[in-house]
SERO-4910 file (N, C-alpha, C, O; in steps of 0.05 Angstrom, whole numbers):
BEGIN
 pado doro    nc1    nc2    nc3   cac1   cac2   cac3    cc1    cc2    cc3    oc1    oc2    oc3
  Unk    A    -14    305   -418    -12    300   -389    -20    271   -383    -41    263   -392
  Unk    A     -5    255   -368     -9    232   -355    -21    228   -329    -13    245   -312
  Unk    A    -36    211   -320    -36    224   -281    -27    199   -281    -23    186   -302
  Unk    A    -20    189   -251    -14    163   -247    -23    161   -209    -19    178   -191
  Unk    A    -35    138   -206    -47    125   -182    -36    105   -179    -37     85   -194
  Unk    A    -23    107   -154    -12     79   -142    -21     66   -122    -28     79   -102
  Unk    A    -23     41   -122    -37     30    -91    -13      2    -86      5     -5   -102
  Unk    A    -21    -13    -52     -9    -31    -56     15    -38    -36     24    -61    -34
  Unk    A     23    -15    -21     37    -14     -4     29    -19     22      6    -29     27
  Unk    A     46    -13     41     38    -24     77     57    -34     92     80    -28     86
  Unk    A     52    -56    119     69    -61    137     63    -92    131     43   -105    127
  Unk    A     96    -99    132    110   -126    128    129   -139    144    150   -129    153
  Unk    A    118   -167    146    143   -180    161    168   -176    143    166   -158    127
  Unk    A    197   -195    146    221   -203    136    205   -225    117    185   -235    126
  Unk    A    214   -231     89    206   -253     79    174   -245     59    168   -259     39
  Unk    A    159   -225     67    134   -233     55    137   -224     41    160   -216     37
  Unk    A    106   -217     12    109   -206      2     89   -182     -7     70   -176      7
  Unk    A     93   -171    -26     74   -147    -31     73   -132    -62     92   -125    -75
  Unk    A     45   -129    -68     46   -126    -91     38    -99   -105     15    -99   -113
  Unk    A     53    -73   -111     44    -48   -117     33    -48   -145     45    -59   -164
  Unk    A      9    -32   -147      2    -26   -176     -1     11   -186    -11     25   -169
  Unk    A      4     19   -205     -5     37   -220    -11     44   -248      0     38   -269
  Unk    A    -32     60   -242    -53     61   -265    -50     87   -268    -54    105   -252
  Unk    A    -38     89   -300    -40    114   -315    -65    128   -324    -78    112   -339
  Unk    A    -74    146   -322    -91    157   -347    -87    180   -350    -70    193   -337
  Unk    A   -108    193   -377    -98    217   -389    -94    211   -413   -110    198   -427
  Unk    A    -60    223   -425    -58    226   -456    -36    185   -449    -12    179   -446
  Unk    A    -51    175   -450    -38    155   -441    -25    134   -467     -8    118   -462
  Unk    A    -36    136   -494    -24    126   -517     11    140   -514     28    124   -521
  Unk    A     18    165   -505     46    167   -501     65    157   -491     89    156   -498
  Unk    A     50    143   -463     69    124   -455     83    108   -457     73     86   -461
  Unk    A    116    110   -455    138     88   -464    138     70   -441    119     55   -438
  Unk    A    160     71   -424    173     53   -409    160     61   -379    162     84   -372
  Unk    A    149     43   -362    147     44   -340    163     41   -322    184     30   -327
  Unk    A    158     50   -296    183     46   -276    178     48   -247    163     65   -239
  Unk    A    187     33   -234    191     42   -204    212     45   -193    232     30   -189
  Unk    A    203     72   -186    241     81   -166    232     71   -131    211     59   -127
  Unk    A    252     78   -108    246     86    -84    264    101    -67    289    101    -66
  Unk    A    246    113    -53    282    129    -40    282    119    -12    268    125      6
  Unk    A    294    107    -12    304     94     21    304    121     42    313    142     33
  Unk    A    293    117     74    293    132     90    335    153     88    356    141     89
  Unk    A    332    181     86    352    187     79    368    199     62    383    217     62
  Unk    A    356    174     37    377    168     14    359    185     -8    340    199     -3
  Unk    A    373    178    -40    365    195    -60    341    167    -74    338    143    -68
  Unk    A    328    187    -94    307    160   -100    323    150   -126    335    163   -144
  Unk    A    319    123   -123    333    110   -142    311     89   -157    290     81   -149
  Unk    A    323     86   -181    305     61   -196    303     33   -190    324     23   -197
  Unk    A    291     19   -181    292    -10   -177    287    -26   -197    302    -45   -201
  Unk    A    265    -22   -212    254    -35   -231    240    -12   -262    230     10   -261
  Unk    A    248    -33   -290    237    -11   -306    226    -30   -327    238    -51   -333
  Unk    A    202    -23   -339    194    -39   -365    194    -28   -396    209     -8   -396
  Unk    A    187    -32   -416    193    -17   -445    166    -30   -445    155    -50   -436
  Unk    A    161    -10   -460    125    -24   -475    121    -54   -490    102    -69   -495
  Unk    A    146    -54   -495    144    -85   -509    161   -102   -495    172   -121   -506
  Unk    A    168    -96   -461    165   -124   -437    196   -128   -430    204   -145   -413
  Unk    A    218   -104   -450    239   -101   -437    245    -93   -408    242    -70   -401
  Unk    A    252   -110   -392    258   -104   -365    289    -99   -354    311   -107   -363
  Unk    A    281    -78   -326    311    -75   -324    310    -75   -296    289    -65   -288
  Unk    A    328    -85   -274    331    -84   -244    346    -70   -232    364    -63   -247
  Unk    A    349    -63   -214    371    -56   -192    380    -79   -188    364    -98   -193
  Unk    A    408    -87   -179    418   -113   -174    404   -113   -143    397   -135   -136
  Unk    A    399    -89   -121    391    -95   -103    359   -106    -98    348   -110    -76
  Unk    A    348   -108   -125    325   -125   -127    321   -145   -140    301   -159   -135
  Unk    A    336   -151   -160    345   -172   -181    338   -204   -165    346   -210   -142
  Unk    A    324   -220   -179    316   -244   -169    297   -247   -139    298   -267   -125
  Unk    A    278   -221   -134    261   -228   -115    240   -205   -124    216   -210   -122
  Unk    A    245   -186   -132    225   -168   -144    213   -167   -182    228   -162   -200
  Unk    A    199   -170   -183    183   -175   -214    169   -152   -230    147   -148   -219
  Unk    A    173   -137   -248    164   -115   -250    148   -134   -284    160   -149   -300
  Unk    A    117   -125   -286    101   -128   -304     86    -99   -309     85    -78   -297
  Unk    A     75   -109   -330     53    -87   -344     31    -94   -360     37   -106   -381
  Unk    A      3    -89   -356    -22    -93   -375    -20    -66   -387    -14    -44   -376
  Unk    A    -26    -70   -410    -28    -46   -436    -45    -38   -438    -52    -15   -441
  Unk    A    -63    -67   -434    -91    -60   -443   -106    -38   -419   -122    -22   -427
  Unk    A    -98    -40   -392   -105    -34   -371    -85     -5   -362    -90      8   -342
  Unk    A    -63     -1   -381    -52     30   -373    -35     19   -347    -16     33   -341
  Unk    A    -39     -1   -331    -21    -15   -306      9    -30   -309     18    -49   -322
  Unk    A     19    -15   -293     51    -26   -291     40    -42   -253     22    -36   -238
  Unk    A     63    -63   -252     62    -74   -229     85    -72   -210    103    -58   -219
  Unk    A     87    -80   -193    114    -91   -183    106   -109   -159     92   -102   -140
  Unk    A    118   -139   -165    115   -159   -153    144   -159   -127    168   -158   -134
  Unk    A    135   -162   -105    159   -159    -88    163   -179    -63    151   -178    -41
  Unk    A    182   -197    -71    177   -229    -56    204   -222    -36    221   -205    -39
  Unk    A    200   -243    -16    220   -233     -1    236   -214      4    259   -209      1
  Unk    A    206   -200     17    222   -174     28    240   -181     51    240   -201     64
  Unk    A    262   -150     54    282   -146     76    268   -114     82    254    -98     70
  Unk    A    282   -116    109    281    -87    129    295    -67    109    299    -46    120
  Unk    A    302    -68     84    331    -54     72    314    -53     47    323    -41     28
  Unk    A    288    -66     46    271    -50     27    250    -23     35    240     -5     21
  Unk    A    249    -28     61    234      3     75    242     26     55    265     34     52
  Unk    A    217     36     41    224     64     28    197     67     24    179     52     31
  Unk    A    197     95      7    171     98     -5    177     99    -37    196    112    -45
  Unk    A    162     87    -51    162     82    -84    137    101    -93    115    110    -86
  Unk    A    155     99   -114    142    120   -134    137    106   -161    157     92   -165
  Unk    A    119    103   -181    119    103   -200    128    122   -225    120    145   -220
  Unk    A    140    121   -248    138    136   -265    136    127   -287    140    103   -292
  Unk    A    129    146   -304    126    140   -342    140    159   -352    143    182   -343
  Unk    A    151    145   -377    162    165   -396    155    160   -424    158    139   -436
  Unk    A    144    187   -437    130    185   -449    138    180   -477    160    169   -477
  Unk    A    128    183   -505    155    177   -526    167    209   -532    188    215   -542
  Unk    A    150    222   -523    170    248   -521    190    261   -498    200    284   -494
  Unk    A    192    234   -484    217    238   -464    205    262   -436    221    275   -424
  Unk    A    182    263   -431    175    275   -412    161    251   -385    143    234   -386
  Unk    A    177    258   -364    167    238   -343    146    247   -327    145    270   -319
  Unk    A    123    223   -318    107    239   -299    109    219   -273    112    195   -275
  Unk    A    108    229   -257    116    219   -226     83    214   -202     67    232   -195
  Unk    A     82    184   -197     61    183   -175     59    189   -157     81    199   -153
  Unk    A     50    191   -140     52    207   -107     72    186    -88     89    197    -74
  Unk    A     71    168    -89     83    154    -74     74    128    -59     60    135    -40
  Unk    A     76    111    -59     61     97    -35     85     84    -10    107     77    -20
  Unk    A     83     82     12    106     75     33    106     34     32     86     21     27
  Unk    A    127     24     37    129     -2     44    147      0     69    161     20     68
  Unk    A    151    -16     92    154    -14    108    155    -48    114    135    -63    114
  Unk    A    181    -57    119    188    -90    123    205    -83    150    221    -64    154
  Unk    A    199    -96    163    194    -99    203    180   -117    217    155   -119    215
  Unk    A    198   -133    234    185   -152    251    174   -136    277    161   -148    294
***
């Protein structure tokens, strides 16, 4: 079992930025690839950002060149750096892990919210 805690979210102008973190624990040596999805007000939740334990990264093109996805190992923490935000990032994100036995565990959520 993995748990995962996310913090990091809140209310934003156009432009700023904001920085989400989560922290795994548990059977946490299983953990492969980190990730953050979000599901837009509506919509289905989708992946934005994903890491591999050894710093392979992958984007959504709708975050590609303003959002930064990192990870401490040592610390069980995946990040996501998120620079110039838009109103069209409003969602709530989720963290997940997948483990090397292909089982995912999912964070509660935290909301972002970009609005003048």
């Amino acid at each position: 079992q993995v748990q995962l805690v996310e913090s990091g979210g809140g209310l934003v102008q156009p432009g700023e930025s904001l920085r989400l973190s989560c922290t795994a624990s548990g059977n946490i040596f299983s953990v492969s690839t980190m990730a953050w999805h979000r599901q837009l007000p509506g919509k289905q939740r989708e992946l934005a950002a994903a890491i591999t334990r050894g710093g392979t990264t992958n984007y959504a093109d709708s975050v590609k060149d303003r959002f930064t996805i990192s990870r401490d190992n040592a610390k069980n923490t995946v990040y996501l750096q998120m620079n110039s935000l838009k109103p069209e990032d409003t969602a709530v994100y989720y963290c997940r892990v997948t483990t090397r036995a292909g089982i995912d565990y999912w964070g509660q959520g935290t909301q972002v919210a970009v609005s003048s």
